[in-house]
C-alpha positions as CSV (number, residue, x, y, z in Angstrom):
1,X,-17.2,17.8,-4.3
2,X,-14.7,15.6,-2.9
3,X,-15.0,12.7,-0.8
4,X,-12.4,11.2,1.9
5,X,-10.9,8.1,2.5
6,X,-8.6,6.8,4.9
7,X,-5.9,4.0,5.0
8,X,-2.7,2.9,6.4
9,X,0.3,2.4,4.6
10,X,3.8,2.2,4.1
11,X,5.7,4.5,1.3
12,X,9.0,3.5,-0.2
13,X,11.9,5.6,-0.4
14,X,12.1,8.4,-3.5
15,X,14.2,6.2,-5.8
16,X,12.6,3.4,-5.2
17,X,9.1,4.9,-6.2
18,X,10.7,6.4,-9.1
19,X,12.2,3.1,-10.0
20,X,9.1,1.1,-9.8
21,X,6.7,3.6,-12.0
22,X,9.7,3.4,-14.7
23,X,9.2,0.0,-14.5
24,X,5.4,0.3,-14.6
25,X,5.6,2.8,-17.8
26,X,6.9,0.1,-19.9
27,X,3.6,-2.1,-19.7
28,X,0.0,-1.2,-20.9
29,X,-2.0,0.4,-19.0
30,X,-2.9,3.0,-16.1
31,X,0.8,3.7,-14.3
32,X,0.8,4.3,-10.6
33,X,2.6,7.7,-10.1
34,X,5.5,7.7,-8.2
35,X,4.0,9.9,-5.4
36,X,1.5,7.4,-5.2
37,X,3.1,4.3,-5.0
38,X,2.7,2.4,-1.3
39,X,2.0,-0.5,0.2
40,X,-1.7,-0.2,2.1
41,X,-1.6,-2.0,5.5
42,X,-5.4,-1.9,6.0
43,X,-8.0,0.1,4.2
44,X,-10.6,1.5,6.7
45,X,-13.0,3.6,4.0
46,X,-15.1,6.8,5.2
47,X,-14.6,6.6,8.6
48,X,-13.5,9.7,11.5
49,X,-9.7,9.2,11.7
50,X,-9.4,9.9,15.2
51,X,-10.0,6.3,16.6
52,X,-7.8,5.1,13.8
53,X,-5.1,7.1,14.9
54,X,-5.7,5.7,18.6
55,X,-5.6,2.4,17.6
56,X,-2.6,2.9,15.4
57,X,-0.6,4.5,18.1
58,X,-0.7,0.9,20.2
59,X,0.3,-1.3,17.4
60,X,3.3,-2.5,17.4
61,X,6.3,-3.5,15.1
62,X,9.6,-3.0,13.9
63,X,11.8,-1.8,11.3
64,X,11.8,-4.5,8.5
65,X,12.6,-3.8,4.4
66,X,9.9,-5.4,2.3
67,X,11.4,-7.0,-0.7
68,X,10.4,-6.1,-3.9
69,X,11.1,-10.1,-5.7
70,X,7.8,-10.9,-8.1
71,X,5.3,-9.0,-9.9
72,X,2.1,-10.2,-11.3
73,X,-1.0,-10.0,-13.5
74,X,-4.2,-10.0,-12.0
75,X,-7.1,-10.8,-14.3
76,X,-9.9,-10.3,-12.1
77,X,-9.1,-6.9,-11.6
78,X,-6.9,-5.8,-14.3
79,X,-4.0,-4.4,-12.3
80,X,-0.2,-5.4,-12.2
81,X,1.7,-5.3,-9.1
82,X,5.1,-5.6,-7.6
83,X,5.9,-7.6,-4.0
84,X,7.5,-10.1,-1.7
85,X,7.4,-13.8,-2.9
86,X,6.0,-14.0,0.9
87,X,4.6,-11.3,3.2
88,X,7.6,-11.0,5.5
89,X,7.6,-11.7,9.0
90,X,8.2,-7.9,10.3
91,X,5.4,-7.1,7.8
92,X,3.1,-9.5,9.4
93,X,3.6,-8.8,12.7
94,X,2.9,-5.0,12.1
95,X,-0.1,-5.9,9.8
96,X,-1.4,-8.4,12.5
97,X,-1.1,-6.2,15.4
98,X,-2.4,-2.8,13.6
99,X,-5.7,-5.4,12.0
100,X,-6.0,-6.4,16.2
101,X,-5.8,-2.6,17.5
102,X,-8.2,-1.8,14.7
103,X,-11.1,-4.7,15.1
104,X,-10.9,-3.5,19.3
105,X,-11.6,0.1,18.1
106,X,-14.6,-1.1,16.1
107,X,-13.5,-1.1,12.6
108,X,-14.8,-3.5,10.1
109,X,-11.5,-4.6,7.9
110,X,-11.5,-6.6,5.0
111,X,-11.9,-10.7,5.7
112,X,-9.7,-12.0,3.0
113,X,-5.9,-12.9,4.1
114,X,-3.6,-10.0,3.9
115,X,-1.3,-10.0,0.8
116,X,1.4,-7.9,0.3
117,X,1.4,-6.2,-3.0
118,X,2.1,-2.7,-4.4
119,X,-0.2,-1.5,-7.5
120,X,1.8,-0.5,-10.3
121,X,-0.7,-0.5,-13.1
122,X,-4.8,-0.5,-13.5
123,X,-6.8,-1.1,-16.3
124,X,-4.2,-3.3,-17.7
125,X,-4.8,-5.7,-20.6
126,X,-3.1,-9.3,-20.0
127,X,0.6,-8.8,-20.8
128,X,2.2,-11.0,-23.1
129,X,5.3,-11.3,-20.0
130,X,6.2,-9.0,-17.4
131,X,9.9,-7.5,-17.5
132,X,12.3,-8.3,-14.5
133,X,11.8,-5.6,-12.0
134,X,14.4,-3.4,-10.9
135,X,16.7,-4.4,-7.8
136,X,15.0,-1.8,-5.2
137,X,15.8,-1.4,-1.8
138,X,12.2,-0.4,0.5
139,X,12.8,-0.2,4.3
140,X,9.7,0.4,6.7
141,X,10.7,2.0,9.4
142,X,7.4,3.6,9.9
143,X,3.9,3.2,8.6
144,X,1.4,6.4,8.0
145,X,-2.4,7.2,8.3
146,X,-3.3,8.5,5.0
147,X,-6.6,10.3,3.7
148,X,-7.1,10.2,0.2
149,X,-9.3,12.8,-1.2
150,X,-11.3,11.6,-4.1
151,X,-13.1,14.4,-6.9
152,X,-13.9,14.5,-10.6
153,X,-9.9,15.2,-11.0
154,X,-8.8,12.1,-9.3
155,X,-7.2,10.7,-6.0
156,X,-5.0,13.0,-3.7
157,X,-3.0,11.4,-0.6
158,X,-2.5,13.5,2.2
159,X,-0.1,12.0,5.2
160,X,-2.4,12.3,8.2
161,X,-0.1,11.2,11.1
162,X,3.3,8.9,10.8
163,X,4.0,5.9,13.4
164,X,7.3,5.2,13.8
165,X,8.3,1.3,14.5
């Protein structure tokens, strides 16, 4: 039996997803697939999309590319990932207006400061360094709701709607 999820997020460009889990294959651990790989805007959990999809429709934002500088090691939760030395300013407009559109629907987001990262790697054991990442190029020129299908074969991601910036 399946259970769904929804989120918002952004998804790099084909080469740039394939570049990234090349990059993730060469550490220990879990590798994000390339199909998989995105940048999650808000996480809303078990909820009826059709408010979310509202909400999202009077966000706003524009087009923006979302540097891919630093990656890191996260102990707490064993996961590596990739992302902007700082959340840039396009990026936090769109997150901050989508987290506003969202709280006036009635949705319950996390508290904690957005931070811009893209998982590359769970269930990671501390690497001794991580490698340079590769010189990618992800423009967001429009985010997506996504539903993510959980079962005893794993996660699937399913594109809901798209909003263009």
């Amino acid at each position: 039996m399946a259970s769904s999820r929804y989120f918002f997020a952004a998804w790099p460009p084909a080469g740039t997803a394939a570049a990234l889990e090349g990059w993730a294959k060469t550490l220990e651990g879990r590798t994000t697939p390339a199909a998989k790989i995105h940048l999650t805007l808000a996480f809303l959990g078990a909820v009826a999309p059709e408010k979310a999809i509202a909400a999202a429709r009077r966000a706003q934002g524009r087009p923006h590319a979302l540097p891919i500088e630093r990656a890191q090691y996260w102990k707490h939760n064993k996961i590596v990932w990739a992302g902007p030395r700082e959340t840039p300013a396009g990026l936090k407009a769109l997150v901050d207006s989508l987290h506003l559109e969202l709280y006036k629907a009635e949705f319950i987001l996390e508290s904690r400061a957005y931070a811009a990262h893209v998982t590359l790697v769970r269930s990671a054991p501390t690497p001794r360094e991580l490698p340079v990442l590769p010189e990618v190029e992800w423009p967001v020129g429009e985010f997506t709701l996504v539903r993510s299908a959980v079962s005893n074969k794993g996660s699937v991601y399913e594109i809901v709607e798209r909003f263009p910036l």
